[in-house]
PDB file of N, CA, C, O and CB in Angstrom:
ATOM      1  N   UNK A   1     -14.716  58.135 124.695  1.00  0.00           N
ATOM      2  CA  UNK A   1     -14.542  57.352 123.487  1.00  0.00           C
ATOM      3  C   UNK A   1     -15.901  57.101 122.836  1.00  0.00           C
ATOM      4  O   UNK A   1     -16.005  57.388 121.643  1.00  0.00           O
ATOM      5  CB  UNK A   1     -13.829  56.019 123.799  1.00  0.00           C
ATOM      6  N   UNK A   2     -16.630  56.753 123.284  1.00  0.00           N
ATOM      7  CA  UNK A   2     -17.907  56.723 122.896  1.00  0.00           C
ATOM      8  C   UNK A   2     -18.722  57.397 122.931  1.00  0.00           C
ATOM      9  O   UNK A   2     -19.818  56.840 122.984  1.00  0.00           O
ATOM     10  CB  UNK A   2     -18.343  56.131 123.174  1.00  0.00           C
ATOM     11  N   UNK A   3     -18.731  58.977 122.924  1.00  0.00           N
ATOM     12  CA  UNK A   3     -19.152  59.705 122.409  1.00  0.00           C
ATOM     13  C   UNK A   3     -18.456  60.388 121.433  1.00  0.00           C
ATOM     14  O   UNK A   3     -18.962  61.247 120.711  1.00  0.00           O
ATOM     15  CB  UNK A   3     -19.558  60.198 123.108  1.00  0.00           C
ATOM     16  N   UNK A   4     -17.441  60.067 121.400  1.00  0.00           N
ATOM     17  CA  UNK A   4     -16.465  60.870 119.845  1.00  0.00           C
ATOM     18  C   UNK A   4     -16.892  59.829 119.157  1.00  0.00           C
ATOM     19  O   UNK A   4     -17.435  60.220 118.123  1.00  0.00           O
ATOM     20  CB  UNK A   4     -14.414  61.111 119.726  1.00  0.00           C
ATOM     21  N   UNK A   5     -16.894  58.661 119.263  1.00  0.00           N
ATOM     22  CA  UNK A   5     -17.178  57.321 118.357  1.00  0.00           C
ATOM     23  C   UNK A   5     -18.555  58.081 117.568  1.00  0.00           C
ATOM     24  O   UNK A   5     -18.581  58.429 116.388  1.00  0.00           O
ATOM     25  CB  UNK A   5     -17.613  55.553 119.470  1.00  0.00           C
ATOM     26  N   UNK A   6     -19.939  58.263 118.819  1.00  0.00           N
ATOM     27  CA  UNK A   6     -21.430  58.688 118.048  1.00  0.00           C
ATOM     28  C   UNK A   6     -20.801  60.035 117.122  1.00  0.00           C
ATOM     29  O   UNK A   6     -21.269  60.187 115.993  1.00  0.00           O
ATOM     30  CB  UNK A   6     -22.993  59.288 119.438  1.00  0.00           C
ATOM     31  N   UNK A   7     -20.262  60.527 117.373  1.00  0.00           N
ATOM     32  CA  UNK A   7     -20.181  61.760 116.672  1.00  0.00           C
ATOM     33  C   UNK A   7     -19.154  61.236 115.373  1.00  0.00           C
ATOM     34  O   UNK A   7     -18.770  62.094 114.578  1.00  0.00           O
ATOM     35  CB  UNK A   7     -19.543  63.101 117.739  1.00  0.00           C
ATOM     36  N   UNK A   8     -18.914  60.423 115.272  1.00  0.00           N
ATOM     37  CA  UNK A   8     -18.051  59.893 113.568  1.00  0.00           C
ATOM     38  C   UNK A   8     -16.522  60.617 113.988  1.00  0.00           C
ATOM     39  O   UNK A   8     -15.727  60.587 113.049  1.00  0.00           O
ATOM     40  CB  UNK A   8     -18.977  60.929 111.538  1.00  0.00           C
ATOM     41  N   UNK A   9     -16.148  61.077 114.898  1.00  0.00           N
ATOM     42  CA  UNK A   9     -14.362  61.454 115.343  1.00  0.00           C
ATOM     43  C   UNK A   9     -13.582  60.597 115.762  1.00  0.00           C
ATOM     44  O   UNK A   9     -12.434  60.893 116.095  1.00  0.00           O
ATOM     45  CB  UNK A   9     -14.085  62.364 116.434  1.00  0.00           C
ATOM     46  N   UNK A  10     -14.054  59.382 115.822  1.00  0.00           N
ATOM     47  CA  UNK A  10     -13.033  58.344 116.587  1.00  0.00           C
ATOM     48  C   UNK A  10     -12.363  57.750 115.438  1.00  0.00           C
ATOM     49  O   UNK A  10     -12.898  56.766 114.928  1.00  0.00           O
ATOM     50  CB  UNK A  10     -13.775  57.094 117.591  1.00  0.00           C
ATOM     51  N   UNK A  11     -10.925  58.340 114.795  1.00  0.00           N
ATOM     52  CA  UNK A  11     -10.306  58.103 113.677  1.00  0.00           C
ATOM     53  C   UNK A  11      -9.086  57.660 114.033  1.00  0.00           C
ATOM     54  O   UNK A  11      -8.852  57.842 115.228  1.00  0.00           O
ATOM     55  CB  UNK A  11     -10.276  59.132 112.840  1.00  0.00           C
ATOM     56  N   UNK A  12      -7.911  56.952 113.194  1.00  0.00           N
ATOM     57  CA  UNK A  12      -6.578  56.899 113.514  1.00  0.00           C
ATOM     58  C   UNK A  12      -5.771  58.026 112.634  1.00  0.00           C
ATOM     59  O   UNK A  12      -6.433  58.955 112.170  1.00  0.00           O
ATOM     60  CB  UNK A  12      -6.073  55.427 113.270  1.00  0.00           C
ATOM     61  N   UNK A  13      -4.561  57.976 112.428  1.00  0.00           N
ATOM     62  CA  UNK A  13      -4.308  58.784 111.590  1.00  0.00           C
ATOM     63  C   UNK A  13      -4.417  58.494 110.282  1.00  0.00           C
ATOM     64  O   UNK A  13      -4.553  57.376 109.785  1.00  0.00           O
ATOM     65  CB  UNK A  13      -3.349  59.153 111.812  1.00  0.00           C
ATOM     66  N   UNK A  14      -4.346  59.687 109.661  1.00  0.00           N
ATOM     67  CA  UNK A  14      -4.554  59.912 107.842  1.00  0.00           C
ATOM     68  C   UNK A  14      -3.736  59.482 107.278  1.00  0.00           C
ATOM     69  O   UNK A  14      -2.755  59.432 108.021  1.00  0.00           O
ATOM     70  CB  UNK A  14      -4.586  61.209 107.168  1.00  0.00           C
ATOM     71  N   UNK A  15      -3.530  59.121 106.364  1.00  0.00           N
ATOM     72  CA  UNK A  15      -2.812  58.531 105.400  1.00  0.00           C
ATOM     73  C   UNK A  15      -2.347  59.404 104.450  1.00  0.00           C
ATOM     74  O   UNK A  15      -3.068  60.104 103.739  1.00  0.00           O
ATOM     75  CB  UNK A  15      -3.473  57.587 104.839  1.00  0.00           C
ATOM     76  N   UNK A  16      -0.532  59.354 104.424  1.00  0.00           N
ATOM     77  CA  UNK A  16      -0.163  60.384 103.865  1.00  0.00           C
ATOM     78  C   UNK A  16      -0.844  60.609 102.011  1.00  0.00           C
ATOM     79  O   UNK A  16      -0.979  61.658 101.381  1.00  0.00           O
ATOM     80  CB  UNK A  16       1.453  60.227 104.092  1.00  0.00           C
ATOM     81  N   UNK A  17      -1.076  59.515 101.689  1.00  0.00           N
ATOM     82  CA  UNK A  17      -1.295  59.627 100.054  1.00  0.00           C
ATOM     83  C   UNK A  17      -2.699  58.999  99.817  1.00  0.00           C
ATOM     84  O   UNK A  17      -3.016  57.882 100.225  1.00  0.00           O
ATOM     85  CB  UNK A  17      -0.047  58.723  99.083  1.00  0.00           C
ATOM     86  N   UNK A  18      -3.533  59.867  99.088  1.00  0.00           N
ATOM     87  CA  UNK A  18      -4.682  59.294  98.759  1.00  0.00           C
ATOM     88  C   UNK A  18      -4.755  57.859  97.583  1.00  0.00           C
ATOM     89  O   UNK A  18      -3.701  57.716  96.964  1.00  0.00           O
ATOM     90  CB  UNK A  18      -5.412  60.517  98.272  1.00  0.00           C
ATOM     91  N   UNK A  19      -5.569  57.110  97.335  1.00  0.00           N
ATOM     92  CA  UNK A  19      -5.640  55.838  97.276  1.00  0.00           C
ATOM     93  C   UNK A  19      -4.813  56.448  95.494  1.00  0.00           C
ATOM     94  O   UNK A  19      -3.659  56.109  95.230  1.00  0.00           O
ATOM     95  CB  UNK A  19      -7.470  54.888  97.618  1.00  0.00           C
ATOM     96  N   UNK A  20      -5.787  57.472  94.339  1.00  0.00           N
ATOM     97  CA  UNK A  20      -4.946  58.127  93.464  1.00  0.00           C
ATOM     98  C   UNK A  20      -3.805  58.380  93.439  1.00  0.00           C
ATOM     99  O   UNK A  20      -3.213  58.063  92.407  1.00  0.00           O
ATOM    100  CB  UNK A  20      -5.203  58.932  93.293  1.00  0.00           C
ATOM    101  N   UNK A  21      -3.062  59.013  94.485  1.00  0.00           N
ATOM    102  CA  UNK A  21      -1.500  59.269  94.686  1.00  0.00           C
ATOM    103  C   UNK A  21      -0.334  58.086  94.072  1.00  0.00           C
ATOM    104  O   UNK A  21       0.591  57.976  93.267  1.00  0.00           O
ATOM    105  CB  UNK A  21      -1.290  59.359  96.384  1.00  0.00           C
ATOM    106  N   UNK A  22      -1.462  56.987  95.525  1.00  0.00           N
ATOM    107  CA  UNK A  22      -0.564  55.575  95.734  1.00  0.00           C
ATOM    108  C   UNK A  22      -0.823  54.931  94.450  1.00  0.00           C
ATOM    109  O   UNK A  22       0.097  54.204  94.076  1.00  0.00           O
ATOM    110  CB  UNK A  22      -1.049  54.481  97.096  1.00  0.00           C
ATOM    111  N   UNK A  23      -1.949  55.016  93.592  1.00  0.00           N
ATOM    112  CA  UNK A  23      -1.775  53.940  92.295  1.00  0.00           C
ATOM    113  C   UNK A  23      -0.479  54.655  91.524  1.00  0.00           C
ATOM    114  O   UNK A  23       0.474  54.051  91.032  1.00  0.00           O
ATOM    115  CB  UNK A  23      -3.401  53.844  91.090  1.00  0.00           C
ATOM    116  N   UNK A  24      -0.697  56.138  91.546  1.00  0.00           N
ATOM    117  CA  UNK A  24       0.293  56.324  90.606  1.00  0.00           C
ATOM    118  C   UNK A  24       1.832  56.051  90.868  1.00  0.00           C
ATOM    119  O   UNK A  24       2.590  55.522  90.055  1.00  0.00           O
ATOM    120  CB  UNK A  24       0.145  57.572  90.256  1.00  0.00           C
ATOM    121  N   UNK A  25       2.200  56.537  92.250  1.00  0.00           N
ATOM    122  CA  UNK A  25       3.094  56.411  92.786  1.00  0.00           C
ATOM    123  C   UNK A  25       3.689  54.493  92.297  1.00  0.00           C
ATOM    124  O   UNK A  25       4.685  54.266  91.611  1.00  0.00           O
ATOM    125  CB  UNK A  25       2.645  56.935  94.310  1.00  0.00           C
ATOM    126  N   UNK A  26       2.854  53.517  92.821  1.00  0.00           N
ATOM    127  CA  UNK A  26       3.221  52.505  92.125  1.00  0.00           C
ATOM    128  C   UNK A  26       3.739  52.053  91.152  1.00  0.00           C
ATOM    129  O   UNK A  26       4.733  51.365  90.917  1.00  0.00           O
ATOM    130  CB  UNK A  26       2.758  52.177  92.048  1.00  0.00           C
ATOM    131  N   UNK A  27       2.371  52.857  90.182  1.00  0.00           N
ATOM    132  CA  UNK A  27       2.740  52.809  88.417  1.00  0.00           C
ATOM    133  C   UNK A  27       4.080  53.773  88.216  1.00  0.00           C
ATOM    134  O   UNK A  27       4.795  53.619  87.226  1.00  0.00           O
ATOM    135  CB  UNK A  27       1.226  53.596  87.277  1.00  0.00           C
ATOM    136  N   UNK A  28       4.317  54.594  89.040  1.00  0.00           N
ATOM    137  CA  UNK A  28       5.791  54.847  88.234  1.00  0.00           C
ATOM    138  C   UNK A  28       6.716  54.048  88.575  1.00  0.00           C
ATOM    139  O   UNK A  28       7.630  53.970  87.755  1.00  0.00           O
ATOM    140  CB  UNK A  28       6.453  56.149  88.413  1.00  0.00           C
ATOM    141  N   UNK A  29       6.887  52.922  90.231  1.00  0.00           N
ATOM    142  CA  UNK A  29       7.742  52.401  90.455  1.00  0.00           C
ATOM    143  C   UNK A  29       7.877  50.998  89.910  1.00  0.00           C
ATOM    144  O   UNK A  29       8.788  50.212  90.167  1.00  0.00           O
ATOM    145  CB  UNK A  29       7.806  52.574  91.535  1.00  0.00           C
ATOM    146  N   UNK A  30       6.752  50.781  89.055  1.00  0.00           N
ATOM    147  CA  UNK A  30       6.843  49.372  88.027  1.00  0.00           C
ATOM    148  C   UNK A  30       7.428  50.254  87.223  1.00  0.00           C
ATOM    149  O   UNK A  30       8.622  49.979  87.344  1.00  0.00           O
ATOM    150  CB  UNK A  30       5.389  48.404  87.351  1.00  0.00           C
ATOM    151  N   UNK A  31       7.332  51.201  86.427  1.00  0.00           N
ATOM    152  CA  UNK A  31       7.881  51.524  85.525  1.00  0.00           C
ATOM    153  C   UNK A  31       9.701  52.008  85.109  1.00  0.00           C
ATOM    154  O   UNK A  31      10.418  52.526  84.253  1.00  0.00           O
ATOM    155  CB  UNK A  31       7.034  52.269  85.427  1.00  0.00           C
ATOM    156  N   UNK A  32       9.683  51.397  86.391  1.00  0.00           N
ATOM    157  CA  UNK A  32      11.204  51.428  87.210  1.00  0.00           C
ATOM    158  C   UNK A  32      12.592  52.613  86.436  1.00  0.00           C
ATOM    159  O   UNK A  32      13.800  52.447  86.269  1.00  0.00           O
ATOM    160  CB  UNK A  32      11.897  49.455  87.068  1.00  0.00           C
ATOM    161  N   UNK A  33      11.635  53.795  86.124  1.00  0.00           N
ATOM    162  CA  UNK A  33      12.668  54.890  85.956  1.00  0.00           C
ATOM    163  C   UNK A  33      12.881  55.826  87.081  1.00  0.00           C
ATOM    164  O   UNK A  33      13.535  56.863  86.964  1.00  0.00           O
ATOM    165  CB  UNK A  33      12.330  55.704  84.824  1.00  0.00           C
ATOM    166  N   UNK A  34      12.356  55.465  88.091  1.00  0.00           N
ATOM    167  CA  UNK A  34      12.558  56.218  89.497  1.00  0.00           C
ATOM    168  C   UNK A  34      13.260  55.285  90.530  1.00  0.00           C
ATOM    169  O   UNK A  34      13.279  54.065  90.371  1.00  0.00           O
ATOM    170  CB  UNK A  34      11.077  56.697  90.155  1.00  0.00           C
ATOM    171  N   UNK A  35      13.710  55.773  91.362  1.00  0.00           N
ATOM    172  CA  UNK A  35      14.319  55.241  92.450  1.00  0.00           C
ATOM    173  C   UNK A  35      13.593  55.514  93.861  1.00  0.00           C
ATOM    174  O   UNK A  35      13.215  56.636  94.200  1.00  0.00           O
ATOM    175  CB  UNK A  35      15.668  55.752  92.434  1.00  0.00           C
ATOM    176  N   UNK A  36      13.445  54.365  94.633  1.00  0.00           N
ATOM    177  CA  UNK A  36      12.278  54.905  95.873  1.00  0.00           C
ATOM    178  C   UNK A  36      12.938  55.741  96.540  1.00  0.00           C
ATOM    179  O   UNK A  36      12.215  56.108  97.466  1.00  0.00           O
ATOM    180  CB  UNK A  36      11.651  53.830  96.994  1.00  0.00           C
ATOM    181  N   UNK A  37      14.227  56.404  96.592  1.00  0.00           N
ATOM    182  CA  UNK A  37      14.099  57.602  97.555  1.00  0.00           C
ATOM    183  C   UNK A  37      13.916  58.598  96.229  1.00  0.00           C
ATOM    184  O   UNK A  37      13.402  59.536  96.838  1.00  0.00           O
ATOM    185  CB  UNK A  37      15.610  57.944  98.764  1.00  0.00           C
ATOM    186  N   UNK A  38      13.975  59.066  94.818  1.00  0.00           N
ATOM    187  CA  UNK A  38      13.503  59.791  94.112  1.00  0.00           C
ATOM    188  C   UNK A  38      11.679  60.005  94.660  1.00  0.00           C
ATOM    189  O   UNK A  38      11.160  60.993  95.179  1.00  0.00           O
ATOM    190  CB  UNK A  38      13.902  59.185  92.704  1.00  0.00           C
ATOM    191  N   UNK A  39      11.171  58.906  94.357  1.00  0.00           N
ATOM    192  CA  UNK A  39       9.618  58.750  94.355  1.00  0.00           C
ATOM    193  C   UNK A  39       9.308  59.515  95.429  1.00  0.00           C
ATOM    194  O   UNK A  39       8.629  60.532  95.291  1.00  0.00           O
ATOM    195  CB  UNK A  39       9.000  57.275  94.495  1.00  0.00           C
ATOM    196  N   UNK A  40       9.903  58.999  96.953  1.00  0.00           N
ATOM    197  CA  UNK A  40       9.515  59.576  98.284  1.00  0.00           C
ATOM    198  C   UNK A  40       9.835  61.240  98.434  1.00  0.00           C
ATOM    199  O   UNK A  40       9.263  61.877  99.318  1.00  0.00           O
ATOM    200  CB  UNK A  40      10.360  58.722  99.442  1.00  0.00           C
ATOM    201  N   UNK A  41      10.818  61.913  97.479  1.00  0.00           N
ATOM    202  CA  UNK A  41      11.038  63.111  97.500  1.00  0.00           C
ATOM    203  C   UNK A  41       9.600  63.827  96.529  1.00  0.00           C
ATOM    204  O   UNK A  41       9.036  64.903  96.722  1.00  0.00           O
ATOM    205  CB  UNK A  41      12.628  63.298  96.941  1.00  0.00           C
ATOM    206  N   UNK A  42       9.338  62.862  95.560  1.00  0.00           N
ATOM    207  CA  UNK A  42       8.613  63.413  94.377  1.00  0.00           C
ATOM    208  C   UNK A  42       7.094  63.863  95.067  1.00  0.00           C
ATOM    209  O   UNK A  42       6.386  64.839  94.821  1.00  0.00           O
ATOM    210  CB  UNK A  42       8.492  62.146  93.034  1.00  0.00           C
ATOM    211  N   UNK A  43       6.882  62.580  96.158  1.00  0.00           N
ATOM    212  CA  UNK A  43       5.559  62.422  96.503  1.00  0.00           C
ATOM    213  C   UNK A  43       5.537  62.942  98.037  1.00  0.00           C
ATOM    214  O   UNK A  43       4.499  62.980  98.697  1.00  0.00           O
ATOM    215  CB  UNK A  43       5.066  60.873  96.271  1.00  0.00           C
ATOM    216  N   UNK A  44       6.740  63.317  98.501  1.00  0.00           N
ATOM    217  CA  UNK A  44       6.573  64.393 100.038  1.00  0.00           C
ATOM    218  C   UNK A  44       6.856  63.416 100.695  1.00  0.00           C
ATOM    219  O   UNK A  44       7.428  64.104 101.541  1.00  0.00           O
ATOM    220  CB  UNK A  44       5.039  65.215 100.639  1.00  0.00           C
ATOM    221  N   UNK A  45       7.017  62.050 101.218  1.00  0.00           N
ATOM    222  CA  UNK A  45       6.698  60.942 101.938  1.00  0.00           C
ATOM    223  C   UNK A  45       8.234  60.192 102.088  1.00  0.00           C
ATOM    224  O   UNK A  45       9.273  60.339 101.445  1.00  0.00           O
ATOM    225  CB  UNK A  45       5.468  60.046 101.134  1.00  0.00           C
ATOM    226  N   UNK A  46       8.019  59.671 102.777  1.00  0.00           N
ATOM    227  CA  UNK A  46       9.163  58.608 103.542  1.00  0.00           C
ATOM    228  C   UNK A  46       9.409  57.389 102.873  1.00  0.00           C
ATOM    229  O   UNK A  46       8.511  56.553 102.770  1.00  0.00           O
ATOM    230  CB  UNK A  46       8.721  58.108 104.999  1.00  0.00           C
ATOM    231  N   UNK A  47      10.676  57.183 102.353  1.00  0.00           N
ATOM    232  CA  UNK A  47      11.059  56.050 101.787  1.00  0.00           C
ATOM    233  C   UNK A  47      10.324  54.520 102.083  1.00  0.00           C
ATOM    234  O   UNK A  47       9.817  53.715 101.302  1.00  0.00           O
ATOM    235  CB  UNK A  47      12.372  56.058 102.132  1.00  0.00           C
ATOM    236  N   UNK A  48      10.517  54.497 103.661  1.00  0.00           N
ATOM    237  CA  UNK A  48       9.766  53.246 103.925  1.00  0.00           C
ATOM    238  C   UNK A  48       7.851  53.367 103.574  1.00  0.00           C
ATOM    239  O   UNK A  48       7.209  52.332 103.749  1.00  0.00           O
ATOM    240  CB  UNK A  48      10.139  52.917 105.713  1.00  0.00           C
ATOM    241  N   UNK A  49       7.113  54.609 103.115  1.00  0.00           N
ATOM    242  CA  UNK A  49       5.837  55.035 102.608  1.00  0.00           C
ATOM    243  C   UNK A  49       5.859  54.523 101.162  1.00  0.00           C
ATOM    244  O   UNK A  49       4.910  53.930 100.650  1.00  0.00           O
ATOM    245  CB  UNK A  49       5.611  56.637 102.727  1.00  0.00           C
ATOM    246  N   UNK A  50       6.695  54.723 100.714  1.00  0.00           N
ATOM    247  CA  UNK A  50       7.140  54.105  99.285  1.00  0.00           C
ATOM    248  C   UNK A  50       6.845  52.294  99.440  1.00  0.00           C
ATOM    249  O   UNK A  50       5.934  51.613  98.970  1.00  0.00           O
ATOM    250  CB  UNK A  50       9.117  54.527  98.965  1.00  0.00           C
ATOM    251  N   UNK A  51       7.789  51.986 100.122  1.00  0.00           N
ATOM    252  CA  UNK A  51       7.733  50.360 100.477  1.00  0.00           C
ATOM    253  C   UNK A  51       6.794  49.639 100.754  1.00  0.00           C
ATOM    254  O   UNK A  51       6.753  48.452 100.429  1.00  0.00           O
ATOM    255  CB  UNK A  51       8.322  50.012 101.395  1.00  0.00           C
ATOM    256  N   UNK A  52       5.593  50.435 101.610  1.00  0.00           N
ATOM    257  CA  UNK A  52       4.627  50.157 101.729  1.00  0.00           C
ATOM    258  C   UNK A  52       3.801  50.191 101.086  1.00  0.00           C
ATOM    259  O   UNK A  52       3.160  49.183 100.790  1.00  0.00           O
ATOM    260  CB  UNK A  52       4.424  50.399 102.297  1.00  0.00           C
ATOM    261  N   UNK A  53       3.537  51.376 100.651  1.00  0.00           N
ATOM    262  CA  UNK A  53       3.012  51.468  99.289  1.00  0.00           C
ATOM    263  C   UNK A  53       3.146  50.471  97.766  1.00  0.00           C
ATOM    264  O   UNK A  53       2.362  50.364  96.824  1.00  0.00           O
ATOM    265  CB  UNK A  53       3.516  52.631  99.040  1.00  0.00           C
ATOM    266  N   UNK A  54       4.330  49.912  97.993  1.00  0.00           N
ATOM    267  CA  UNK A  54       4.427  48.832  96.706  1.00  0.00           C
ATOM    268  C   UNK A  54       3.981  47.560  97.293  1.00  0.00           C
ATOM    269  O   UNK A  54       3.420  46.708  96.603  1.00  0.00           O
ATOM    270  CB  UNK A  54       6.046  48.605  96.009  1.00  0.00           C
ATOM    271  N   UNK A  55       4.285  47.362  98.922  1.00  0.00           N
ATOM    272  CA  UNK A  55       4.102  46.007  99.221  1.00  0.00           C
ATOM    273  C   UNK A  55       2.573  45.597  99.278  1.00  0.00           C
ATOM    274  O   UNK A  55       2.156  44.442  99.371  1.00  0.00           O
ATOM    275  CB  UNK A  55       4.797  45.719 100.523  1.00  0.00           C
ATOM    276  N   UNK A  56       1.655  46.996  99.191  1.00  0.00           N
ATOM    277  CA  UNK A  56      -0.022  46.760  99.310  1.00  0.00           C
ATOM    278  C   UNK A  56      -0.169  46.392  97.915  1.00  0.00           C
ATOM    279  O   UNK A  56      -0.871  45.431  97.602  1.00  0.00           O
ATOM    280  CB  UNK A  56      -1.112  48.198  99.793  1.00  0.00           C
ATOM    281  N   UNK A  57       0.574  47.239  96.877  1.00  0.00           N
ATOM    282  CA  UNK A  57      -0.222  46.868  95.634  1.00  0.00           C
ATOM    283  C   UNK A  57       0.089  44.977  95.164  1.00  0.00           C
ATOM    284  O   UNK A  57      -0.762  44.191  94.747  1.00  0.00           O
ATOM    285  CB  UNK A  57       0.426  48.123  94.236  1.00  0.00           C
ATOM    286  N   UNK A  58       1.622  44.688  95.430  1.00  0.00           N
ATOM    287  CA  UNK A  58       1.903  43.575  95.238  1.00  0.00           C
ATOM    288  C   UNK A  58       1.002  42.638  95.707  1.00  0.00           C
ATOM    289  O   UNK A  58       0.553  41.802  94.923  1.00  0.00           O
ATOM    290  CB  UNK A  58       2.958  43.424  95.611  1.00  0.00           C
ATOM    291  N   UNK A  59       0.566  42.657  97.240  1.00  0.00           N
ATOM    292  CA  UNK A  59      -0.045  42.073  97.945  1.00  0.00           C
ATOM    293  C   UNK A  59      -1.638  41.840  97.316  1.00  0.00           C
ATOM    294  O   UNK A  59      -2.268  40.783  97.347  1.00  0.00           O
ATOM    295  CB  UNK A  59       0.159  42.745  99.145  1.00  0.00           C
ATOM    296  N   UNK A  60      -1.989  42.860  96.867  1.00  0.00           N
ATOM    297  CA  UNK A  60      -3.050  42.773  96.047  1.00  0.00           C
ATOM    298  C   UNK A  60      -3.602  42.342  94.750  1.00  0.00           C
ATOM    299  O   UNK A  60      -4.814  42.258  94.547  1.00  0.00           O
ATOM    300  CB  UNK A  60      -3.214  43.496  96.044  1.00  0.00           C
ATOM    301  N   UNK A  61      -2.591  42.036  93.771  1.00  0.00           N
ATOM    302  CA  UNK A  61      -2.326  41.725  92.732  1.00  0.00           C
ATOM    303  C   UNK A  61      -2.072  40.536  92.807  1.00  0.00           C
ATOM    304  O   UNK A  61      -1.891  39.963  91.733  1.00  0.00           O
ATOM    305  CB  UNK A  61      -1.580  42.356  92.239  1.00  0.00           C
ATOM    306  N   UNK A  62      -1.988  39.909  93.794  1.00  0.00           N
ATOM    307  CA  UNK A  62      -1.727  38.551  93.930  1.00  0.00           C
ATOM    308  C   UNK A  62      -3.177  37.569  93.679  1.00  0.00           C
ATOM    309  O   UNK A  62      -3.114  36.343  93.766  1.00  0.00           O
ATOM    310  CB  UNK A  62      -1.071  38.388  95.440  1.00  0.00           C
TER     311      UNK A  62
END
């Protein structure tokens, strides 16, 4: 572990949508002409990725 750590490899997993993806992905689901299992087909990703994805931006906007 601590030598993958010195070497910058000690990661979790990736995140299916880059931080760009997820704003947009948002902005279309305020714009509420999609449906989150539409969105999750649109954007490759899992319905509950969708959910999460809205519950960070909400969370943030607060």
């Amino acid at each position: 572990m601590k030598v993958a750590k010195a070497k910058g490899r000690l990661r979790g997993k990736q995140p299916k949508l880059n931080p760009r993806q997820e704003a947009h992905l948002v902005a279309l689901h305020a714009a509420g002409e999609h449906t989150s299992a539409e969105l999750a087909e649109l954007f490759g990703v899992a319905r509950s990725t969708v959910y999460r994805a809205v519950g960070r931006a909400a969370a943030a906007g607060r």
